[in-house]
C-alpha atoms as an extended CHARMM CRD file, in Angstrom:
* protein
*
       120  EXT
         1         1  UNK       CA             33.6180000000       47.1930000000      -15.1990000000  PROA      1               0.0000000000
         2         2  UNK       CA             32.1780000000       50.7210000000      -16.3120000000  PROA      2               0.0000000000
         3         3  UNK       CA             29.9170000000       53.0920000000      -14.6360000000  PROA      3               0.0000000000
         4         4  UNK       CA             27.0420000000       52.3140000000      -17.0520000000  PROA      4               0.0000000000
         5         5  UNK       CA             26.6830000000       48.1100000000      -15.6480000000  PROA      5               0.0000000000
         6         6  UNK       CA             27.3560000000       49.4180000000      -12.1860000000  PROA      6               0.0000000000
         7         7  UNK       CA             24.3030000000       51.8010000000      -12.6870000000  PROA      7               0.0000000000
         8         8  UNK       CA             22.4390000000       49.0090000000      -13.8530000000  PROA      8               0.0000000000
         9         9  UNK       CA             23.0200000000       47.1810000000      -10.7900000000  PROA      9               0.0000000000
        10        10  UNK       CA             21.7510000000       49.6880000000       -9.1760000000  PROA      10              0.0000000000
        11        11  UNK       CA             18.4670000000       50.2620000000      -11.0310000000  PROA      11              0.0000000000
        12        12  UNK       CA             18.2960000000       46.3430000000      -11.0600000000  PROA      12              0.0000000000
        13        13  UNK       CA             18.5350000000       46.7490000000       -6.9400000000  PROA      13              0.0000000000
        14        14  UNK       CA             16.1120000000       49.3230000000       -6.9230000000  PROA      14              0.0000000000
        15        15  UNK       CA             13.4550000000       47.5330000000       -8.6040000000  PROA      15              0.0000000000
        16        16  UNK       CA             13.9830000000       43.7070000000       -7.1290000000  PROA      16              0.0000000000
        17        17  UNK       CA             13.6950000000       45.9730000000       -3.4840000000  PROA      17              0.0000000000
        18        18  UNK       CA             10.4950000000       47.3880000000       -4.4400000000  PROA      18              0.0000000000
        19        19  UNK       CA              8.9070000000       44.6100000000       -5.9820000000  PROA      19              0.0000000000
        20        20  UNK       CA             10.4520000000       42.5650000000       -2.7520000000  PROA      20              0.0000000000
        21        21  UNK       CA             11.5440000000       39.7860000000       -5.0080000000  PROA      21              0.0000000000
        22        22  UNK       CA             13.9310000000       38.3510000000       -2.9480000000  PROA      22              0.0000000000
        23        23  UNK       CA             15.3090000000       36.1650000000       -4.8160000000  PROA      23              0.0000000000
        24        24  UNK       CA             16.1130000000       39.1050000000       -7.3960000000  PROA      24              0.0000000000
        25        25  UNK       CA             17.7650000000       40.8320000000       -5.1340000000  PROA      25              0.0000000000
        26        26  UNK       CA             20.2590000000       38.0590000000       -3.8620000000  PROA      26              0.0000000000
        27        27  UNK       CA             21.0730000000       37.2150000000       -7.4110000000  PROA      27              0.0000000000
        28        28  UNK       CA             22.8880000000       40.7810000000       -7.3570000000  PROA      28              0.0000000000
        29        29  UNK       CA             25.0820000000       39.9410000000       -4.8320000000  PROA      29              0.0000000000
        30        30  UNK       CA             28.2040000000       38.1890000000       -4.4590000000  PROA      30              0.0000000000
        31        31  UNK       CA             27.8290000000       34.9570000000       -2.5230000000  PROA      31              0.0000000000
        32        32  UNK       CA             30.3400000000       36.1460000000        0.4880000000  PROA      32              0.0000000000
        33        33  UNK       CA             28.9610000000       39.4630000000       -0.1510000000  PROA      33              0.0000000000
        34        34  UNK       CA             29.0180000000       41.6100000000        3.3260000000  PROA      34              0.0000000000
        35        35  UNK       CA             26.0990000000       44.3820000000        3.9350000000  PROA      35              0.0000000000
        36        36  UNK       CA             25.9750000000       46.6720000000        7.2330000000  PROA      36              0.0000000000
        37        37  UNK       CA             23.2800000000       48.5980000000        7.9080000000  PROA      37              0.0000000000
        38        38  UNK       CA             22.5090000000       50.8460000000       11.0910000000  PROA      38              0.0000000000
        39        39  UNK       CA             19.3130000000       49.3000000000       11.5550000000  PROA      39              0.0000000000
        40        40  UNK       CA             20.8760000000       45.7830000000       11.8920000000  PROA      40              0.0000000000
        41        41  UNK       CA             23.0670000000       47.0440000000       14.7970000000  PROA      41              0.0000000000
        42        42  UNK       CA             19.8430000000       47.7870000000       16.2110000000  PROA      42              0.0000000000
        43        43  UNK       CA             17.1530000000       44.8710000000       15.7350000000  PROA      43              0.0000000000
        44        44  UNK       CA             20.0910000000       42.3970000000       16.0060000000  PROA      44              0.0000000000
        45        45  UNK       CA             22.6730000000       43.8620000000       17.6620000000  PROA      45              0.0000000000
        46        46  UNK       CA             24.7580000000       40.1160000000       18.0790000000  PROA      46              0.0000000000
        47        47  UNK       CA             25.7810000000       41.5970000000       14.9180000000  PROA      47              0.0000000000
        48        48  UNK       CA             27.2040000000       44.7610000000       15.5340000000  PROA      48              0.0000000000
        49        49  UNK       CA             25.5730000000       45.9170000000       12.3130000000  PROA      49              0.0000000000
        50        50  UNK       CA             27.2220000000       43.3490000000        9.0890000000  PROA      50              0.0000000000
        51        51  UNK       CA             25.8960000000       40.3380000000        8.1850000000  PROA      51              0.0000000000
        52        52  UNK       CA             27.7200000000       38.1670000000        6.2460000000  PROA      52              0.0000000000
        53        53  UNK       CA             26.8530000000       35.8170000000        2.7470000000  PROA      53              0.0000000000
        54        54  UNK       CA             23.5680000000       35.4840000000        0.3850000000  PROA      54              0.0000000000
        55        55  UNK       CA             21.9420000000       33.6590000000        3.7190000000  PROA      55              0.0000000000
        56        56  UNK       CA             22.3030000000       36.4970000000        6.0820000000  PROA      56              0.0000000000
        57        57  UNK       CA             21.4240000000       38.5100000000        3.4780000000  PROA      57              0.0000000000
        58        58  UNK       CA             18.0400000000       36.7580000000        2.3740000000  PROA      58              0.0000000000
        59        59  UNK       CA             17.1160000000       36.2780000000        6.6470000000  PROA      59              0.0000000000
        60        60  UNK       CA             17.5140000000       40.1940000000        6.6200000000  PROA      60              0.0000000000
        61        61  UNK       CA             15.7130000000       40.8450000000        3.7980000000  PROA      61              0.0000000000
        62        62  UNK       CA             12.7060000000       38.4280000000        4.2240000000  PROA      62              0.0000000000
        63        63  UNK       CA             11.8870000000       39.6780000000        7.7740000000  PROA      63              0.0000000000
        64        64  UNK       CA             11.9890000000       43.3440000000        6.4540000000  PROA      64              0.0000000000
        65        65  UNK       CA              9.7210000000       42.3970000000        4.0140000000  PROA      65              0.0000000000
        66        66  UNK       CA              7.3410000000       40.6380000000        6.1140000000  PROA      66              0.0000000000
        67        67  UNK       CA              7.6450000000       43.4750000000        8.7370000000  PROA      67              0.0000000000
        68        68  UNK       CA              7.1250000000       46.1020000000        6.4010000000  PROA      68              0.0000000000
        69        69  UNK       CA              5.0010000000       45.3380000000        3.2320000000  PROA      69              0.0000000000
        70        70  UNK       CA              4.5990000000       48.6810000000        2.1620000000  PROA      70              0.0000000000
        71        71  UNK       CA              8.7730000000       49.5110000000        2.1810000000  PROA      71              0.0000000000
        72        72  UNK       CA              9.8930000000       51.1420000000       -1.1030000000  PROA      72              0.0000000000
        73        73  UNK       CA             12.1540000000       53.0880000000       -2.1630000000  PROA      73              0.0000000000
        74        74  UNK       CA             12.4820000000       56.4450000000       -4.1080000000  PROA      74              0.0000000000
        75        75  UNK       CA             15.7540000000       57.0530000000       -5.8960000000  PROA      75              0.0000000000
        76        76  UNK       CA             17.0550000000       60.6250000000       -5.5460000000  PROA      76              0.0000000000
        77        77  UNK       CA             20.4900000000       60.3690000000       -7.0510000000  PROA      77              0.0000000000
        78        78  UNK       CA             23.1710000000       57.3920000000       -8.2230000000  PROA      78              0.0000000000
        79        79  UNK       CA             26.1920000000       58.4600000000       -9.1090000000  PROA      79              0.0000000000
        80        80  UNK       CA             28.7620000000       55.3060000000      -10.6640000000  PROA      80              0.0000000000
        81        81  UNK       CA             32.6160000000       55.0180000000      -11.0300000000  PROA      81              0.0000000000
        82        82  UNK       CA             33.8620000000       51.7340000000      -12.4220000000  PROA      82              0.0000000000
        83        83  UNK       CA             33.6320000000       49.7260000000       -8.4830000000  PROA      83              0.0000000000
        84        84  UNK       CA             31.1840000000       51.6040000000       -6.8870000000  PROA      84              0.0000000000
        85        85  UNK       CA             27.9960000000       52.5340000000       -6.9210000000  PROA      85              0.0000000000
        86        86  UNK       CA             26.2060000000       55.9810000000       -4.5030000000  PROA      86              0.0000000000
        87        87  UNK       CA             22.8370000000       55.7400000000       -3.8890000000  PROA      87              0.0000000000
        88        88  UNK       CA             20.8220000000       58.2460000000       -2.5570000000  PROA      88              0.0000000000
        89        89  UNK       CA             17.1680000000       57.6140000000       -1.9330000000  PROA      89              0.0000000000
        90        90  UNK       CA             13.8720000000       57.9710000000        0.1970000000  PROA      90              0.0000000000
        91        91  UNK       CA             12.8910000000       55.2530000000        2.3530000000  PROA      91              0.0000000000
        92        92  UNK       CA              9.3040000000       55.0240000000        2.5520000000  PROA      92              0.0000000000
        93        93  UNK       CA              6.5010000000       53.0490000000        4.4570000000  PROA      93              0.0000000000
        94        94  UNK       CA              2.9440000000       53.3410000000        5.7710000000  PROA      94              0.0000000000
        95        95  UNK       CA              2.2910000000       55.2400000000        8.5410000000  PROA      95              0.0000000000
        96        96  UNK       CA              6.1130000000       56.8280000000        8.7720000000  PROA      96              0.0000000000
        97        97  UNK       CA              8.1030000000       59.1270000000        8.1180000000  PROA      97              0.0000000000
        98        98  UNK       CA             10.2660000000       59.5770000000        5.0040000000  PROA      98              0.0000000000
        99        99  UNK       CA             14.2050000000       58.7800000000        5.4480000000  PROA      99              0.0000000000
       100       100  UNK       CA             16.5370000000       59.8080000000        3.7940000000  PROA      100             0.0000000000
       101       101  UNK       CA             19.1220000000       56.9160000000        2.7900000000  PROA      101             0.0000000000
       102       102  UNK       CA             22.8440000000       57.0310000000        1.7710000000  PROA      102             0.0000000000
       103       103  UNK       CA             23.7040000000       53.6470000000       -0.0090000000  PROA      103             0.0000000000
       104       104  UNK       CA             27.4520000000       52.2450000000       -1.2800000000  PROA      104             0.0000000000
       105       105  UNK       CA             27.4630000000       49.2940000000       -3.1020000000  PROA      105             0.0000000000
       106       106  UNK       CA             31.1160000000       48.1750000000       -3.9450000000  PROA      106             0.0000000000
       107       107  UNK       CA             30.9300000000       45.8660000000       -7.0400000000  PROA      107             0.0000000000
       108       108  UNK       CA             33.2590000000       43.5430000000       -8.2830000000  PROA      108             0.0000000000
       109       109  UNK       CA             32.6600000000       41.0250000000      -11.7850000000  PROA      109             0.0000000000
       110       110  UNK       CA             29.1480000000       42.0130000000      -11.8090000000  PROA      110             0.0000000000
       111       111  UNK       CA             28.2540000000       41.3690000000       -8.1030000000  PROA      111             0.0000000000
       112       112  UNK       CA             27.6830000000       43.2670000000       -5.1810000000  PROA      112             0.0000000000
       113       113  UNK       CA             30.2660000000       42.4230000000       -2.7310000000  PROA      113             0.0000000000
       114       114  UNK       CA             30.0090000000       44.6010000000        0.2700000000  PROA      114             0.0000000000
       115       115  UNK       CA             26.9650000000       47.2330000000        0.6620000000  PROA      115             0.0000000000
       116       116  UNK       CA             26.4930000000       50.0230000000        3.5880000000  PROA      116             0.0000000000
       117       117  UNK       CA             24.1520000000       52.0900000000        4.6560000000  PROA      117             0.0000000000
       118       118  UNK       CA             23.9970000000       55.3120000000        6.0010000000  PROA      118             0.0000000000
       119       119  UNK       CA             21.0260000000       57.4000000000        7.4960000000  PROA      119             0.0000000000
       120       120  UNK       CA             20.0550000000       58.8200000000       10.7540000000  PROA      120             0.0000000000
């Protein structure tokens, strides 16, 4: 696949996560598609970080959402080779601090298949 429909995966990502459409979102993704995230090592540690498949995903997701209605993000920089995808961008909500947030989504036939984040 070329750069150009990985980066339109990406802005695709972007806006489904800032309009929190859900169901968006998963329709981006693979449906064995693996995400790990530092926060999910935290707020569910069982899970040492990596969920697994569109329903992990979507129970992730939803109770992010409903935790934080005002989450959005700000993209800073994407940068797209024909499998991958770097995101850079500022994670925003109410009341906090800005984070900065590393992204890598690995894409393969025009789905996300594995995704990880990186911040502090």
């Amino acid at each position: 696949m070329s750069s150009q429909k990985n980066l339109s995966i990406a802005h695709k990502w972007f806006e489904a996560f800032n309009n929190h459409n859900l169901e968006q979102l998963l329709s981006l993704y693979d449906n064995d598609a693996e995400h790990f995230s530092p926060k999910l090592k935290i707020k569910k540690p069982e899970t040492l970080g990596l969920v697994k498949g569109r329903q992990a995903l979507h129970d992730w997701w939803q109770e992010a959402f409903e935790r934080l209605p005002t989450l959005n993000y700000k993209v800073t920089s994407l940068t797209a080779n024909t499998d991958r995808v770097f995101m850079e961008y500022l994670r925003t909500v109410a009341n906090e601090n800005e984070m900065l947030v590393a992204e890598v989504l690995e894409i393969k036939d025009e789905k996300i298949v594995f995704s990880r984040v990186y911040h502090g």
